[in-house]
C-alpha positions in Angstrom: 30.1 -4.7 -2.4 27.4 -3.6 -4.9 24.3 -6.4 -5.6 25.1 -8.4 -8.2 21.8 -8.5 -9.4 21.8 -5.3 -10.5 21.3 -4.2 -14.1 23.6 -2.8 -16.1 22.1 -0.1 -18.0 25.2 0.3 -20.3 24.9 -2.9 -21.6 24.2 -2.7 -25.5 21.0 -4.9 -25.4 19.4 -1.5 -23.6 20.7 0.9 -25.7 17.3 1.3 -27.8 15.3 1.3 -24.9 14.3 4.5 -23.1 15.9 4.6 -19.9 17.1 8.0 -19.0 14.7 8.7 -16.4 15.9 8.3 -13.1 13.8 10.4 -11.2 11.2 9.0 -8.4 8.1 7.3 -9.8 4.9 9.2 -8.6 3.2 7.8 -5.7 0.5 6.9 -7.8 2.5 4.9 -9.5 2.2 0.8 -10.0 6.0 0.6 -8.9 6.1 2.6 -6.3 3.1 1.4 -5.0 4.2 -2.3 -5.1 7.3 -0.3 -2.8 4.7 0.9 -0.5 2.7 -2.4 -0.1 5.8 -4.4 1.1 6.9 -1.6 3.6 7.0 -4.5 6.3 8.9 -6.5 4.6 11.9 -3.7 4.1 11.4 -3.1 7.5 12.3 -6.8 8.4 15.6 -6.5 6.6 16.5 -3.5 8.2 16.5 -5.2 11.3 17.9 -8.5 10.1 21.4 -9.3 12.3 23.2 -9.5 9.0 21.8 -5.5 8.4 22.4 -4.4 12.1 26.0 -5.6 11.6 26.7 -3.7 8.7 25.5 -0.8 10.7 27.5 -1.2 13.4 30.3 -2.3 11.5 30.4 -5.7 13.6 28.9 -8.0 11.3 31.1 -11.3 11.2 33.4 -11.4 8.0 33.1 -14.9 7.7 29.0 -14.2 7.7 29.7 -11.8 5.0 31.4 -14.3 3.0 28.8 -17.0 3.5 26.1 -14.0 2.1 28.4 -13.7 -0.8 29.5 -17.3 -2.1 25.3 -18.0 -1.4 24.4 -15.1 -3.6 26.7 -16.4 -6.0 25.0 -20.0 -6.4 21.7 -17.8 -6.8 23.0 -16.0 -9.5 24.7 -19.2 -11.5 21.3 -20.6 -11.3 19.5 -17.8 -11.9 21.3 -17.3 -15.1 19.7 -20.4 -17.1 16.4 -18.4 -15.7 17.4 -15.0 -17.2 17.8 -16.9 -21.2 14.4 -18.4 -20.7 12.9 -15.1 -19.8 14.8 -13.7 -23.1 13.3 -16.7 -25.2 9.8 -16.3 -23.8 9.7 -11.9 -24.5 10.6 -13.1 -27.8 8.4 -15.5 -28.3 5.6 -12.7 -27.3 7.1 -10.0 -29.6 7.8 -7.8 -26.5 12.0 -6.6 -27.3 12.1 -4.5 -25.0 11.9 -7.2 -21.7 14.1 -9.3 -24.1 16.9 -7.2 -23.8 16.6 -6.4 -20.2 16.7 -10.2 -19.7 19.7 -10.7 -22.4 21.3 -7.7 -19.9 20.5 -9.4 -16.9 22.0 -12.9 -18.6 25.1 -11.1 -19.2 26.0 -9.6 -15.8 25.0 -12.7 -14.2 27.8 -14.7 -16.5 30.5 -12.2 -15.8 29.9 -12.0 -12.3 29.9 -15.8 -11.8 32.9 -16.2 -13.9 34.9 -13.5 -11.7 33.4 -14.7 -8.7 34.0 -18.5 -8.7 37.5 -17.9 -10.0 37.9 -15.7 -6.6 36.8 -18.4 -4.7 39.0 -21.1 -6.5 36.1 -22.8 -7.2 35.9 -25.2 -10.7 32.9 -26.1 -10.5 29.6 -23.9 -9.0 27.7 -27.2 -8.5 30.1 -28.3 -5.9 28.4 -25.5 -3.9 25.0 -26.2 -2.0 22.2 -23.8 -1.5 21.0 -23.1 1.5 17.9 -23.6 2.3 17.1 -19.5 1.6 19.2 -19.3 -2.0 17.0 -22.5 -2.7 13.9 -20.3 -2.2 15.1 -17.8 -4.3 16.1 -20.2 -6.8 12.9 -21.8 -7.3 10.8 -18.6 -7.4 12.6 -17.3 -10.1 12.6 -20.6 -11.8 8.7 -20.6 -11.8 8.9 -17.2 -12.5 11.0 -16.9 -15.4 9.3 -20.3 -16.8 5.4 -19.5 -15.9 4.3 -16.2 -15.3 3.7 -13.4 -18.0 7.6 -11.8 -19.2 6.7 -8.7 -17.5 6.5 -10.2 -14.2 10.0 -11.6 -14.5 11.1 -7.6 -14.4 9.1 -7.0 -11.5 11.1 -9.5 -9.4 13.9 -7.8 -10.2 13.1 -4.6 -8.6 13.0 -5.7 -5.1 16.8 -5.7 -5.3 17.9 -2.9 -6.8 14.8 -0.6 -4.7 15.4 -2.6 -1.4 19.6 -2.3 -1.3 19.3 1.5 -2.0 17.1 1.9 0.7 19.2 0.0 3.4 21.8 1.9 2.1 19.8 5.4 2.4 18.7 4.1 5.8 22.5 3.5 6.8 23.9 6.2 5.6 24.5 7.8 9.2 26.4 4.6 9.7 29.0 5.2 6.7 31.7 6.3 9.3 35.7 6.1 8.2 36.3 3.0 10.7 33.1 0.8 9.8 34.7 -1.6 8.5 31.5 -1.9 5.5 31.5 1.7 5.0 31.8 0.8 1.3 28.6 -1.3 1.1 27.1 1.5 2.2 28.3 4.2 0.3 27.6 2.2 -2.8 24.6 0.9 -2.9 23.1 4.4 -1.9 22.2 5.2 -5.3 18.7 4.8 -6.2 18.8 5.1 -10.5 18.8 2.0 -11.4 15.9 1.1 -9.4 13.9 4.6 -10.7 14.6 3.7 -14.0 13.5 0.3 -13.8 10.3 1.5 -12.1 9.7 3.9 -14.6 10.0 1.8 -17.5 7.3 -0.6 -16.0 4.8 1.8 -15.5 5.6 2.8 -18.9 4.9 -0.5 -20.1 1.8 -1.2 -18.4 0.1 2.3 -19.4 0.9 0.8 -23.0 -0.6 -2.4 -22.2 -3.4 -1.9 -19.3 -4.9 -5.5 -20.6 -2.0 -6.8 -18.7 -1.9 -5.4 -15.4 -3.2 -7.8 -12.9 -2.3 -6.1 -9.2 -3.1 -9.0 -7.4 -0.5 -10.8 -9.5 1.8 -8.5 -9.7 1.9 -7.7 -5.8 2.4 -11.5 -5.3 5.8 -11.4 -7.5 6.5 -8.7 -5.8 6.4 -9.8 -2.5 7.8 -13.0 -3.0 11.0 -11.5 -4.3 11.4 -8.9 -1.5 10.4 -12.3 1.1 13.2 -14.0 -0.7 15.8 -10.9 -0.1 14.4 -10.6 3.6 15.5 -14.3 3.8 18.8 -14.2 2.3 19.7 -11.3 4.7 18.2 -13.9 7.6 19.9 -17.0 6.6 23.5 -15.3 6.4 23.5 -15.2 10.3 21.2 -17.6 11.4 18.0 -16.4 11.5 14.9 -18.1 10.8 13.6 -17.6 7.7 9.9 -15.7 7.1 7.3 -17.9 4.8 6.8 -16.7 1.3 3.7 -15.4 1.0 0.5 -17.9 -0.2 -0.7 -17.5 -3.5 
């Protein structure tokens, strides 16, 4: 019930990073301001159908496994994405996005693996993307390939930060009958996301060359579009247009 896309701070490739600090960025903070700036979007998957049902406890289980199997294309894709990011932070000298990316990699391979085999399903390619997963697929295709390494660990904060706050929001709604009490109660945990913020505006005060808002607000917002979406297309909903560069 937890996103798949989270990262796994245990994982070996992180161990030499500093990532103990899980307490709330300051407001004045370039993650938590990125947070603030796409306050409408959050908003708008709060109040998604496939969000609502979760609430209520109503949602449609064969909705919730449409979510799931798409989420699991994303991720097989994504994972191809995730080893060119690795290669690139290399390539740049920058370790420490290497190994978050080499993490990343990782989860995504063991949670495919699990996940198709669940699903009796040989081959992942035999699986279409909808028209939402696609989205998400090509942004972090062109992100992953084009845009500076850092940025690649931006996207990834939209869904660890915007899951714990549904959650948060929900949390009223994590009654003993609600049938997704579970996705609730676990994805109420904001540490991952904290420490992820943290270590980016750790990065960036080392390297204030780098920090391009404009730039980084576009990543941002794109990824938090493309988790709006997801949440849309799982019941029907019409998806909302990424936002122009």
């Amino acid at each position: 019930m937890v996103t798949p896309r989270r990262i796994d701070f245990q994982h070996q490739a992180l161990q030499s990073i500093p990532l103990d600090d899980t307490s709330p960025p300051p407001e004045t903070s370039i993650a938590w301001k990125l947070w603030s700036a796409c306050d409408d979007l959050a908003q708008q998957a709060l109040a998604s159908d496939y969000i609502q049902g979760i609430k209520t406890g109503e949602l449609d289980p064969n909705r919730y496994g449409h979510y799931t199997l798409q989420d699991a294309v994303y991720c097989h894709h994504a994972q191809d994405d995730c080893r060119t990011l690795a290669a690139r932070a290399t390539a740049t000298g920058d370790a420490s996005i290497a190994a978050f990316a080499k993490a990343r990699y990782d989860s995504f391979v063991s949670y495919n693996r699990e996940t198709f085999e669940a699903w009796h399903i040989a081959d992942p390619k035999a699986v279409a993307p909808g028209d939402a997963a696609q989205a998400y697929i090509d942004f972090e295709h062109r992100t992953a390939s084009e845009s500076p390494p850092i940025h690649g660990l931006i996207a990834m904060i939209p869904c660890d930060q915007l899951w714990a706050w549904l959650a948060t929001s929900l949390h009223d709604a994590a009654t003993p009958t609600n049938l997704y009490r579970r996705w609730i109660t676990d994805n109420a945990d904001w540490h991952g996301a904290y420490r992820l913020d943290n270590f980016i505006d750790g990065w960036f005060a080392e390297h204030p060359e780098s920090s391009d808002w404009d730039q980084a607000l576009l990543v941002y917002r794109s990824a938090m579009t493309c988790e709006v979406n997801f949440f849309r297309s799982a019941c029907g909903q019409a998806l909302v247009a990424m936002p122009s560069r």
